[in-house]
mmCIF file of the C-alpha atoms, coordinates in Angstrom:
data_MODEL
# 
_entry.id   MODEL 
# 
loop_
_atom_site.group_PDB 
_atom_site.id 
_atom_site.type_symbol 
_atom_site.label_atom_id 
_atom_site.label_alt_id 
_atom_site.label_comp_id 
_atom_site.label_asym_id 
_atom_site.label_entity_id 
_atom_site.label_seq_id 
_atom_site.pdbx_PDB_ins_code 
_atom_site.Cartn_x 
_atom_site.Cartn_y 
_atom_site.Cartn_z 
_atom_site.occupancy 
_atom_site.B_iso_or_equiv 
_atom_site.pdbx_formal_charge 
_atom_site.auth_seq_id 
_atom_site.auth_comp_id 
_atom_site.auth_asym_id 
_atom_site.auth_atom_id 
_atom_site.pdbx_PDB_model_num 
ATOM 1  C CA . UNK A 1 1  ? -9.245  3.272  15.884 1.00 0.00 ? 1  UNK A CA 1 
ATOM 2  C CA . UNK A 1 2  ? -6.747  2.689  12.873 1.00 0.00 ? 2  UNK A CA 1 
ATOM 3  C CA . UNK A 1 3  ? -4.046  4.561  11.753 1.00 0.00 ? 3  UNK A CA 1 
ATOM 4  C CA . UNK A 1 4  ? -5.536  7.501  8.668  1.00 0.00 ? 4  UNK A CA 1 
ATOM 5  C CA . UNK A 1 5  ? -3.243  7.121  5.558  1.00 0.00 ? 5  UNK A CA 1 
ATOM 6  C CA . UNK A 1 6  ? -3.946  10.553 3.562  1.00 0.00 ? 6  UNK A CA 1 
ATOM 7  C CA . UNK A 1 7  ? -2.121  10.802 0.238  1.00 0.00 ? 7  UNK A CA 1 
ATOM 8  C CA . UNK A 1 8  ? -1.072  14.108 -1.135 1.00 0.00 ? 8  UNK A CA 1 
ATOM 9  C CA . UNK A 1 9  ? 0.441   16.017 -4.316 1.00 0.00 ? 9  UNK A CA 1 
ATOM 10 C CA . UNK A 1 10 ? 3.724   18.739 -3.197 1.00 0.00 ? 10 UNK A CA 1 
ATOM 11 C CA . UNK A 1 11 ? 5.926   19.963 -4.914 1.00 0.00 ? 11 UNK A CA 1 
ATOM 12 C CA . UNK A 1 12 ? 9.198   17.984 -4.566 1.00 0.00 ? 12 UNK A CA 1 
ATOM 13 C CA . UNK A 1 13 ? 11.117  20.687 -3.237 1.00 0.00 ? 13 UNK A CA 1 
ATOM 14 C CA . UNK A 1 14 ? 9.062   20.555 -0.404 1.00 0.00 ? 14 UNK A CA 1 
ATOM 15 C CA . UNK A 1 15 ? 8.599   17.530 0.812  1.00 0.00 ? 15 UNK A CA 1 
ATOM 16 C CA . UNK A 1 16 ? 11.620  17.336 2.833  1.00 0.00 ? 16 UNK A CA 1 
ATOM 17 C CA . UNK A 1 17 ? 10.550  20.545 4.470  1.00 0.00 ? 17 UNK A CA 1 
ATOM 18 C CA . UNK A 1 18 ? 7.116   18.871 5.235  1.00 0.00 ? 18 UNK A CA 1 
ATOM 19 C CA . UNK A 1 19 ? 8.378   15.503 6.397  1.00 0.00 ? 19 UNK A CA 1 
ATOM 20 C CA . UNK A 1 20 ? 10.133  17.486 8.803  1.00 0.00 ? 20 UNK A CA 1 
ATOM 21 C CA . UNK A 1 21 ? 8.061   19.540 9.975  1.00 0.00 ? 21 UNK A CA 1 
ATOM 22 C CA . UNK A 1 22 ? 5.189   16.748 10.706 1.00 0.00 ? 22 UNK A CA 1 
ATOM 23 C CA . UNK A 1 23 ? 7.506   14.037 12.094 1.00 0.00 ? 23 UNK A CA 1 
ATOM 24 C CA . UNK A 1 24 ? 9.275   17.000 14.431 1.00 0.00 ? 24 UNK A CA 1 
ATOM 25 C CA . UNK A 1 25 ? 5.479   16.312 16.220 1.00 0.00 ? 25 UNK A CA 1 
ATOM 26 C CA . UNK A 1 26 ? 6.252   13.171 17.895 1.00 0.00 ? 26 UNK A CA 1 
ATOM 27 C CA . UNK A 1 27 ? 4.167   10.011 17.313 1.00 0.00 ? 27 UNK A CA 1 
ATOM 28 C CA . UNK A 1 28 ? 1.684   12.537 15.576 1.00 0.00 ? 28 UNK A CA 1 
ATOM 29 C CA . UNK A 1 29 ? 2.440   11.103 11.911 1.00 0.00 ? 29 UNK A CA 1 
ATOM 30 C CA . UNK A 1 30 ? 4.638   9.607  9.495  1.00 0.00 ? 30 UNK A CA 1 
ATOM 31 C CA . UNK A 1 31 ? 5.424   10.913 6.189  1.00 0.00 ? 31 UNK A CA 1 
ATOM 32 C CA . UNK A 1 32 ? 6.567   8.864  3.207  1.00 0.00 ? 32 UNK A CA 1 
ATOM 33 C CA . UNK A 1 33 ? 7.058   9.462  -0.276 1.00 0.00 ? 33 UNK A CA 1 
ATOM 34 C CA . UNK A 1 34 ? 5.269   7.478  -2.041 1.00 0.00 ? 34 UNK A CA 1 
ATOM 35 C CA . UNK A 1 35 ? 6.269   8.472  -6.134 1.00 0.00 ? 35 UNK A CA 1 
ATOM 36 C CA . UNK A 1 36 ? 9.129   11.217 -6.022 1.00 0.00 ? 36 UNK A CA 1 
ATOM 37 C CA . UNK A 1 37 ? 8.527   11.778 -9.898 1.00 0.00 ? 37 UNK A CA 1 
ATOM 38 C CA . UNK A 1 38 ? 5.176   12.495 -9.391 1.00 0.00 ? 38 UNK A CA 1 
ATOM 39 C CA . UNK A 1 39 ? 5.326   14.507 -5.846 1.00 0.00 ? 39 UNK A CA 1 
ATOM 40 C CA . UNK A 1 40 ? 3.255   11.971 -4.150 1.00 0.00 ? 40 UNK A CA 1 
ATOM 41 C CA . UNK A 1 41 ? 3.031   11.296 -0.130 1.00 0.00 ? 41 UNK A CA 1 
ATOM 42 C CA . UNK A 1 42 ? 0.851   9.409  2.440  1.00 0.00 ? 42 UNK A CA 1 
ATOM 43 C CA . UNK A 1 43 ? 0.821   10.708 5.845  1.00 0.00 ? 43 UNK A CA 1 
ATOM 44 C CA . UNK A 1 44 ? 0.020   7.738  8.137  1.00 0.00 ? 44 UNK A CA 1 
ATOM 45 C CA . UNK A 1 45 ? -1.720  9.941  10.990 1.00 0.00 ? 45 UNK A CA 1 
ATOM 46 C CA . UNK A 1 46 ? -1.889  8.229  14.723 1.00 0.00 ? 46 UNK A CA 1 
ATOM 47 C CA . UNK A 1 47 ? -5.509  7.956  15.702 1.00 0.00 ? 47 UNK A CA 1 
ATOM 48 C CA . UNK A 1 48 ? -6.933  11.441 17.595 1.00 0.00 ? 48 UNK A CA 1 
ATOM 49 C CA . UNK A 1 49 ? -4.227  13.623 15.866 1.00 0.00 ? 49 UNK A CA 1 
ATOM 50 C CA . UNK A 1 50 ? -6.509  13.558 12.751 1.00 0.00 ? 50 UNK A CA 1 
ATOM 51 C CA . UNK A 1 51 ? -7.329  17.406 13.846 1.00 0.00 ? 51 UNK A CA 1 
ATOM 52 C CA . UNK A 1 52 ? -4.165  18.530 14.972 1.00 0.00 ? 52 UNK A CA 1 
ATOM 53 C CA . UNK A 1 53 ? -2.835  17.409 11.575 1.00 0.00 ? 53 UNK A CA 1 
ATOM 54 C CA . UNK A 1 54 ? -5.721  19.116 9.493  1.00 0.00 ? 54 UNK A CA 1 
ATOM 55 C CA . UNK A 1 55 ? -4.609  22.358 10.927 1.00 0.00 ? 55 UNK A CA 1 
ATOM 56 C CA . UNK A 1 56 ? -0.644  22.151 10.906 1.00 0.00 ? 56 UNK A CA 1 
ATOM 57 C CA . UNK A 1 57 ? -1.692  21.161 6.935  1.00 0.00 ? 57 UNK A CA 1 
ATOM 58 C CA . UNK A 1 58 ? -3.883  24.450 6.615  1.00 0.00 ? 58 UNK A CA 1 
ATOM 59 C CA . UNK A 1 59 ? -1.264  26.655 8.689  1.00 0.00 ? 59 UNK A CA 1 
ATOM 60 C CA . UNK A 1 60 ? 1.183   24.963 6.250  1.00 0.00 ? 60 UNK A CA 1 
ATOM 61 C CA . UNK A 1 61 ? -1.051  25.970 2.987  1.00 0.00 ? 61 UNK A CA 1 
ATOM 62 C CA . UNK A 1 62 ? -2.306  29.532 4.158  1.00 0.00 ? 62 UNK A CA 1 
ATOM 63 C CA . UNK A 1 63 ? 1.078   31.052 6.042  1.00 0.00 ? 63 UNK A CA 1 
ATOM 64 C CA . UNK A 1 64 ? 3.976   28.786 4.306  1.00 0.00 ? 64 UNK A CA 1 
ATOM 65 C CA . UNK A 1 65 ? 1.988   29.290 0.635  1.00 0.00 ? 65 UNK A CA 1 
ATOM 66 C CA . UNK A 1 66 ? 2.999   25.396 0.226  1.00 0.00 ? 66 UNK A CA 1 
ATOM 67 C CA . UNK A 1 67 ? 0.801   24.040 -2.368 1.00 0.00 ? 67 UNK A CA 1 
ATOM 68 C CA . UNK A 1 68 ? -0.691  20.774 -0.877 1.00 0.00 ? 68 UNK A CA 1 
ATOM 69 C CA . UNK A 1 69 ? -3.651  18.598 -3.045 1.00 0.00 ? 69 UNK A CA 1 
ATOM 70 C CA . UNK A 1 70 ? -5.325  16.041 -1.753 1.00 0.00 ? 70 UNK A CA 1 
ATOM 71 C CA . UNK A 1 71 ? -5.515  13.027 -3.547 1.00 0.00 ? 71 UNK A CA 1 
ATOM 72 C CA . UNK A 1 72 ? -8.833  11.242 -2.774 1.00 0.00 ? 72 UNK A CA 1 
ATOM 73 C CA . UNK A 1 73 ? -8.382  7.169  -3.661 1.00 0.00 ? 73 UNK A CA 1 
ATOM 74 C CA . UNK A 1 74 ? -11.299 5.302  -4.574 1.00 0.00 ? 74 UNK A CA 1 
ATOM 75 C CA . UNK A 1 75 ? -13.021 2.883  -1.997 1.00 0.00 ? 75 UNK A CA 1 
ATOM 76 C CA . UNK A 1 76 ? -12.520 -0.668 -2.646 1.00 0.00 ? 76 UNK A CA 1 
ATOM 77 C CA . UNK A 1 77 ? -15.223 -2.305 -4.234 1.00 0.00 ? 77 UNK A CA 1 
ATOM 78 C CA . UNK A 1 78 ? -17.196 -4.982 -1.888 1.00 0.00 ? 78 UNK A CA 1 
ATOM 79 C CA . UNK A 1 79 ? -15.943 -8.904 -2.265 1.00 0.00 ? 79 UNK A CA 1 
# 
């Protein structure tokens, strides 16, 4: 299994909040910014926490009312 590298849109003043909060789950995932200006971050996720990290993300959204977007990048074209 590989490591699951989601990229995201939050508002800047929360992605120390969320970095925190993720990487306070041990070994679970890694959070790093990937464009400040533009509120950009890829959680790496450790294979098998894909689920746990789905949910913290939805508990994060629903309870927390932090705006999180997915941003889906497109496949890479076949050589």
């Amino acid at each position: 299994m590989e490591t699951l590298k989601i990229l995201y849109r939050i508002p800047s003043q929360y992605i120390a909040y969320l970095k925190t909060t993720i990487e306070s789950y041990d070994g679970m995932a890694v959070v790093t910014t990937v464009d400040p200006q533009a509120a950009l971050v890829e959680l790496k996720v450790s294979p098998g926490c894909e689920t746990l990290i789905h949910e913290l993300l939805d508990h994060l959204t629903v309870y927390e009312n932090i705006p999180l977007t997915r941003i889906v990048r497109p496949r890479a074209e076949p050589a």
